[in-house]
C-alpha positions in Angstrom: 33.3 332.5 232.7 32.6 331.2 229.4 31.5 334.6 228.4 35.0 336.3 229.2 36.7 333.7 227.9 35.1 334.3 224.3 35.8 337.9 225.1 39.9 337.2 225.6 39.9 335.0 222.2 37.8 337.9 219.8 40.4 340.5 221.1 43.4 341.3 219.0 46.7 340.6 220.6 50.0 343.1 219.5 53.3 341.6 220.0 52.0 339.7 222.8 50.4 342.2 224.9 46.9 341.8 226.0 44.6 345.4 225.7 44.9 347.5 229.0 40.8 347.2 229.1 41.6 343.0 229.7 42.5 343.6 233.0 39.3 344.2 234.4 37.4 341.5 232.4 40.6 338.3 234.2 39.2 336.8 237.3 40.0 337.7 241.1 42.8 335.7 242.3 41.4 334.6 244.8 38.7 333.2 242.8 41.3 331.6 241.2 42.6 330.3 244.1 39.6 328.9 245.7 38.7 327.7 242.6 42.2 325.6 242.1 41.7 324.7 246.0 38.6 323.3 245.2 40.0 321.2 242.0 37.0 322.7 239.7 39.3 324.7 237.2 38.7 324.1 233.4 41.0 323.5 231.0 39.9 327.4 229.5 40.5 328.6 232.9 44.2 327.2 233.3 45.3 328.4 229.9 43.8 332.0 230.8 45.6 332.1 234.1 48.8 331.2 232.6 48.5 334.1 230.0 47.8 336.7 232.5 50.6 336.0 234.3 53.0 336.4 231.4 51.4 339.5 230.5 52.3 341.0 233.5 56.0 339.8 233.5 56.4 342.0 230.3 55.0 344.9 231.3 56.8 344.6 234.4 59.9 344.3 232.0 59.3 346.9 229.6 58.4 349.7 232.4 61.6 348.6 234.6 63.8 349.1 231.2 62.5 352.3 230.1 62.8 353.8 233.5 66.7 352.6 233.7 67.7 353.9 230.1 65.9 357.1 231.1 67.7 357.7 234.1 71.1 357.2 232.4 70.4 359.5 229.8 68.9 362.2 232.5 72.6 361.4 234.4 74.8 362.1 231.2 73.4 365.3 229.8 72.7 366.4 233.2 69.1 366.4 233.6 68.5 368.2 230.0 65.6 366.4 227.8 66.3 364.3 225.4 64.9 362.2 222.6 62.5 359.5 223.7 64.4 356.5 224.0 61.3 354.0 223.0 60.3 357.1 219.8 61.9 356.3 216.5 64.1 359.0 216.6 66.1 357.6 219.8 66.9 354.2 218.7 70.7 353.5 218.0 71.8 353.0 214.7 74.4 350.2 215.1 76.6 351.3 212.0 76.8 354.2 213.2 80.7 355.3 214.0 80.4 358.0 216.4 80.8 357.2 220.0 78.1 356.0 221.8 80.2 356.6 225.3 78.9 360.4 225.9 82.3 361.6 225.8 84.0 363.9 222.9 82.3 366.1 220.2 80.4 363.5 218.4 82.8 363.1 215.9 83.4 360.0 214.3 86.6 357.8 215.7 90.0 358.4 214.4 88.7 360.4 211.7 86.4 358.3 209.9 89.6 356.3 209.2 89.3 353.4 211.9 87.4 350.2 211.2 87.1 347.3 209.1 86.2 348.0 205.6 86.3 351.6 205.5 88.5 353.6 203.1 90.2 355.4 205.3 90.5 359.5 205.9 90.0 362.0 203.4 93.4 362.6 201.3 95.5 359.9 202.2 97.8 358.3 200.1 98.7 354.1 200.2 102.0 352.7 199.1 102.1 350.4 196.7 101.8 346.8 197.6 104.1 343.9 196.4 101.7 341.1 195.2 101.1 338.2 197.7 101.4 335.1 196.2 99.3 333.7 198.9 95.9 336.2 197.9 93.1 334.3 196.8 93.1 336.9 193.7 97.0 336.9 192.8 97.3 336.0 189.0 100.9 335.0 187.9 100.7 336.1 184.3 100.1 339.6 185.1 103.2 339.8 187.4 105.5 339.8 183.7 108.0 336.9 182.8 107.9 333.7 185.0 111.8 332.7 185.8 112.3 328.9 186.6 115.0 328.1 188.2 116.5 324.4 188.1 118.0 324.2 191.8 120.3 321.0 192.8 120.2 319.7 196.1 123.6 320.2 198.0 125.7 316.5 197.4 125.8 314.4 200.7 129.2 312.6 201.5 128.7 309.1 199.5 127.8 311.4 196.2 130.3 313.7 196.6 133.0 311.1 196.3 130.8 309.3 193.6 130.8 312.7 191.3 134.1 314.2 191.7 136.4 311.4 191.6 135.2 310.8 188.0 136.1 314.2 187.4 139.2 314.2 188.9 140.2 311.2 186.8 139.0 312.3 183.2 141.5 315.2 184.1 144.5 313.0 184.0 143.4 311.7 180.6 142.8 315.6 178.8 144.5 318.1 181.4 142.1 320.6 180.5 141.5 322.8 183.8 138.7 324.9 182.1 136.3 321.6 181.9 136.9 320.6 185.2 136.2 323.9 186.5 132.5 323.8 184.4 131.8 320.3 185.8 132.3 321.5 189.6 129.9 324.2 188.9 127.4 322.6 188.0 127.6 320.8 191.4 126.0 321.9 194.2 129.1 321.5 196.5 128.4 323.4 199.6 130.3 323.0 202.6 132.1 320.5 201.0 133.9 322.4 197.9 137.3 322.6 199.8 137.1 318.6 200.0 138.3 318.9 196.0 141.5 319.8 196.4 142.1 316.5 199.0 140.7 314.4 196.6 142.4 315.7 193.6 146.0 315.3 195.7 145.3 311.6 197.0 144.8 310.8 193.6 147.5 311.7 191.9 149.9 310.2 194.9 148.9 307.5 193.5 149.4 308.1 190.1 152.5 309.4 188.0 154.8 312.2 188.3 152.7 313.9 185.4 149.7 313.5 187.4 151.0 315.6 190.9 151.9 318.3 187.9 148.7 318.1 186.1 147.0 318.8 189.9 149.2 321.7 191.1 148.5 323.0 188.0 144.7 322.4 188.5 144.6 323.4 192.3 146.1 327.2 190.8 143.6 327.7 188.1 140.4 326.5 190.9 141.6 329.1 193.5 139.5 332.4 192.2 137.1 330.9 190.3 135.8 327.8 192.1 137.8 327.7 195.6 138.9 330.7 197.7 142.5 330.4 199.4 140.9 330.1 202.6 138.8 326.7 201.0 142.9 325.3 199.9 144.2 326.3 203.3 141.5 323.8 205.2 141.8 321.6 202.5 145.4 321.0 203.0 145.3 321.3 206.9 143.3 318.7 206.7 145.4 316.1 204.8 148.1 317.3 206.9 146.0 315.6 210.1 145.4 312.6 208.1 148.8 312.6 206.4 148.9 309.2 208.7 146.6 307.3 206.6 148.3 308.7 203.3 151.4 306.9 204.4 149.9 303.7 204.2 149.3 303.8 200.7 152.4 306.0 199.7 154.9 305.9 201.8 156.8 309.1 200.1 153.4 311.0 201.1 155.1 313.0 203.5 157.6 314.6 200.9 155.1 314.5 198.1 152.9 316.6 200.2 155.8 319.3 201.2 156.2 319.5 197.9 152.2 320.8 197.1 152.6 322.7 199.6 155.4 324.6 198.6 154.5 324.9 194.5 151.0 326.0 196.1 152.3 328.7 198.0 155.1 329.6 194.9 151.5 329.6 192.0 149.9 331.9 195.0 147.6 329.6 195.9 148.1 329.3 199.2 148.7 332.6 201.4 152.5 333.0 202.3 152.1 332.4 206.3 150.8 329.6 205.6 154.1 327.9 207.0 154.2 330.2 209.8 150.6 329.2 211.5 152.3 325.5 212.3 155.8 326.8 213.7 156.1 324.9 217.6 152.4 323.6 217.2 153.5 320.3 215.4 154.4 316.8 217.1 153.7 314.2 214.6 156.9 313.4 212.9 155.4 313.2 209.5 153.9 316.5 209.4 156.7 317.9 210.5 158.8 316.7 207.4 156.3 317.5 205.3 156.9 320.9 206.3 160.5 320.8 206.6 160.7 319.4 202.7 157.9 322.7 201.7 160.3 325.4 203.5 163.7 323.8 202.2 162.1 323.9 198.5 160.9 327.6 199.2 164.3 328.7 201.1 166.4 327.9 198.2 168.0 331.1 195.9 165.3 331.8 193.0 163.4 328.7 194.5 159.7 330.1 193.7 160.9 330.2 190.0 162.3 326.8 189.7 159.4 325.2 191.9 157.2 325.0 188.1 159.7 321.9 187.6 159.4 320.9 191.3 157.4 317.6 189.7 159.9 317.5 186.1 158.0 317.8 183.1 155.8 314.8 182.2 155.4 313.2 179.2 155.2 314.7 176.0 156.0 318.2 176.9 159.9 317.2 177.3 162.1 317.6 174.6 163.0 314.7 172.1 166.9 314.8 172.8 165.6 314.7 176.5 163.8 312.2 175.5 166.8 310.4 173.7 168.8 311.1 176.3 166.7 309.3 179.2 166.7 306.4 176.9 170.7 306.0 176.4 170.9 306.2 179.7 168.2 303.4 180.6 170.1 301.0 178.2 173.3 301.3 179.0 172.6 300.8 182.7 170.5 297.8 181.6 173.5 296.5 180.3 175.4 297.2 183.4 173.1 295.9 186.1 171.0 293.3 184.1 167.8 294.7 185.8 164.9 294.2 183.3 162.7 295.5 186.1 163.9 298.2 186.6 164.4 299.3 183.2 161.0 298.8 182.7 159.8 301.1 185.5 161.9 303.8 184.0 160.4 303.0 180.6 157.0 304.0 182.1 158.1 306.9 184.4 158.9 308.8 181.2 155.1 307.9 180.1 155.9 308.5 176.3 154.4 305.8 175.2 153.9 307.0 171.1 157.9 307.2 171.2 158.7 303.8 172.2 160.3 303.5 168.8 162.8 305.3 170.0 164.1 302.9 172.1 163.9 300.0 169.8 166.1 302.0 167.6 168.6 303.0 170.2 169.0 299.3 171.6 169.3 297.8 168.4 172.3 301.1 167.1 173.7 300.1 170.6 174.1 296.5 169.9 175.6 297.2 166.1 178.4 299.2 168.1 178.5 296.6 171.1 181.8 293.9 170.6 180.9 290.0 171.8 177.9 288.7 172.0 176.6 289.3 175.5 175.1 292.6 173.9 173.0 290.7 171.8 171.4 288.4 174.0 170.3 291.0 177.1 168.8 293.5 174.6 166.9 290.5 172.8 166.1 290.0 176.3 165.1 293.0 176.8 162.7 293.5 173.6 161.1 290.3 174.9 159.6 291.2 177.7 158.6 294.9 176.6 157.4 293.1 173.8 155.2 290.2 176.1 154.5 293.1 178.8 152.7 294.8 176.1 155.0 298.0 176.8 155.9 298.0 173.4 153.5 297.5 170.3 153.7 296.2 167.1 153.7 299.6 165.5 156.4 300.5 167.0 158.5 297.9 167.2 158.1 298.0 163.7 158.9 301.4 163.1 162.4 301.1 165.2 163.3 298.4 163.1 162.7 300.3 159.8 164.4 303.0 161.2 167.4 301.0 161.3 166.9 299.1 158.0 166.6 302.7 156.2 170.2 303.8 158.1 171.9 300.9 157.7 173.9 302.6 154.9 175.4 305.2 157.0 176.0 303.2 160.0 177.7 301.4 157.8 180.9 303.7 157.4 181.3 304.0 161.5 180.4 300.3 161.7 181.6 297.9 158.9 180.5 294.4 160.0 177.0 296.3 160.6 174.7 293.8 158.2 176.4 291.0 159.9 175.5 291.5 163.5 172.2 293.2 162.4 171.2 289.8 159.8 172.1 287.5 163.6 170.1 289.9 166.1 167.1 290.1 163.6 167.5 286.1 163.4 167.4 285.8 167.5 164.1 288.3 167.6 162.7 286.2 165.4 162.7 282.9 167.3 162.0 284.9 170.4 158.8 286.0 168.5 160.0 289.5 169.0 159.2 290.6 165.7 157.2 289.0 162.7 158.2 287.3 159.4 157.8 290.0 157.1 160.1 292.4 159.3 162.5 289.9 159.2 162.3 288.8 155.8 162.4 292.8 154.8 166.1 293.0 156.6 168.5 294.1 154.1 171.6 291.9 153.6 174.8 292.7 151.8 175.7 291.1 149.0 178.8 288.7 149.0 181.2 290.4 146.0 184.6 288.3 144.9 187.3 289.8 142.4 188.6 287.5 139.5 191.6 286.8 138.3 193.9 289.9 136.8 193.6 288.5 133.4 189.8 289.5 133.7 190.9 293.6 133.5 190.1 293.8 137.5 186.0 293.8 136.7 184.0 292.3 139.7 181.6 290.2 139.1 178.9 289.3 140.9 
């Protein structure tokens, strides 16, 4: 046993396989057995037991294989021979691209074309590809100019009112529509843009006369450039809902608002039904007047036309005898009804406040050509409290004075006792603290003349 076992170790093994002349040389089973039985195997005799026994799995293995592919080729190409399967020639080259499935011409799939990583067929032609920013090789420079692009967030509802109401206000102050309409774009306004128009009209119910003008003319130039007529349409349906809460603050809100309404749809700002959309859908009262006031204003004869005054014409446009005119007016019913209030709220409704001259002019002309002495002391009254209110400044309380000092002279020849009354009313403003020393001091006073005797030729002396 020794002997063969030396044999089995000098032998040259291949892959595995023991030599087909090793078969004779292993033991008898049933040696093995008895021997096992009998507990007198070696350690040499176990390990070359265990060997033989895996040789003959893999022949077993490798004759049961060949005999299977065989028969499947033999069933394909109906019994014709073929390459050895086991030769060199038969084994199957894995990148090969014909098909392996017996069926066709042997050609390769789809033409050569199918695959990963194959060029595709003979003479086709690819589109060109836009460059994917995502590909591992996409370079930026070599797509030409980079664009940046500065891109503002859409304003939520706390900003919005924050942004445009300062807008909104500056307008009052320069009236110049062209800068508003800049600032707005520069906004990112979204679905709020139509909200402009609500809060350009709150404001100026607040405001002055000159300020509802100064808006109607803004809400015309906006439409086209920054608003669309269907954006001024839900803007103003929707301060018609809320034309409740406008009250509160303004109680003429109602009227104010017919009054947008109409000068909208006259500047074609507003499309011409847009009256017609609320005809037997209305039951609040106040949006109903509102609506009664717009179609009154655009029913009268030649009303579009005269709708550009339908808020007068504010300040400084107005003509100075307009101007003059409101003023006369203002005194002498101050002088009728004693109201200082009052006067003073139609002082500031004309909102000319560089002309306030003017009326320290007038008041002090219509107290030279004022009889008694009741004159005297309401317009010093009057001066008073423009002058403490701060309605009236220095400068031009000042310059209405010298106005009067430099036409003295010819108010003179309608007015004779004119230095007289002028020397006592410049006297009273002066302990009234009306005006200063030196105006006072610079009033001119007419010199007292007396005639001597006829022996003297007649000369005066003075």
């Amino acid at each position: 046993m020794a002997t063969d076992v030396e044999a089995w170790k000098s032998q040259p093994q291949e892959d595995g396989v023991f030599p087909m002349g090793m078969e004779e040389e292993f033991p008898d089973e049933d040696e093995l057995n008895e021997g096992e039985v009998n507990g007198n195997w070696t350690p040499q005799e176990k390990a070359l037991h265990e060997a033989r026994l895996k040789a003959k799995a893999k022949r077993r293995l490798r004759r049961t294989s060949s005999r299977d592919s065989t028969r499947e080729s033999l069933s394909e190409s109906g019994g014709e021979n073929i390459t050895d399967p086991t030769s060199p020639k038969g084994k199957i080259n894995l990148n090969d691209r014909k098909s392996r499935m017996g069926k066709g011409r042997g050609l390769p799939k789809k033409g050569g074309a199918g695959g990963k990583g194959v060029w595709g067929a003979a003479g086709m032609v690819y589109e060109l590809e836009e460059p994917d920013a995502r590909d591992p090789n996409y370079d930026e420079s070599s797509q030409g100019d980079t664009v940046y692009e500065t891109v503002a967030p859409e304003l939520e509802e706390e900003e919005f009112e924050k942004m445009v109401n300062p807008i909104v206000q500056e307008y009052f102050e320069h009236g110049d529509t062209k800068e508003v309409e800049a600032l707005l774009k520069e906004l990112n306004l979204g679905s709020k843009k139509y909200k402009v128009s609500s809060v350009a009209v709150s404001l100026s119910l607040e405001g002055k006369a000159s300020h509802r003008e100064m808006t109607s003319r803004l809400l015309s130039d906006l439409v086209g450039s920054v608003l669309t007529h269907g954006e001024l349409a839900h803007a103003f349906d929707n301060m018609l809902k809320e034309l409740g809460d406008l009250i509160l603050d303004t109680p003429e809100a109602a009227q104010m608002l017919g009054q947008f309404i109409a000068r909208a749809i006259a500047d074609h700002a507003l499309p011409l039904d847009f009256l017609d959309r609320y005809k037997g859908r209305v039951d609040c009262d106040h949006v109903r007047a509102a609506l009664d006031r717009a179609a009154v204003l655009l029913s009268i004869k030649h009303g579009i036309m005269r709708l550009d005054n339908v808020w007068g014409v504010g300040g400084g446009q107005r003509p100075v005898r307009h101007l003059i005119k409101e003023m006369n007016l203002l005194l002498k019913e101050y002088l009728i009804s004693g109201d200082v209030s009052e006067a003073e709220r139609c002082l500031r409704d004309l909102e000319v406040p560089h002309f306030h001259h003017e009326l320290v002019y007038e008041a002090v002309v219509m107290v030279l050509e004022s009889s008694g002495d009741t004159a005297i002391q309401m317009m010093v009254k009057l001066l008073q409290v423009f002058w403490k209110t701060g309605l009236i400044t220095l400068d031009q309380m000042n310059r209405g004075f010298q106005r009067v000092y430099d036409e003295l002279p010819d108010i003179n020849l309608d007015v004779p006792h004119a230095h007289t009354i002028l020397e006592k009313f410049v006297d009273l403003c002066f302990q009234e603290a009306v005006i200063t020393k030196q105006l006072r001091d610079t009033c001119p006073s007419r010199g007292r003349k007396r005639f001597v005797s006829e022996g003297d030729g007649g000369r005066v002396k003075e």
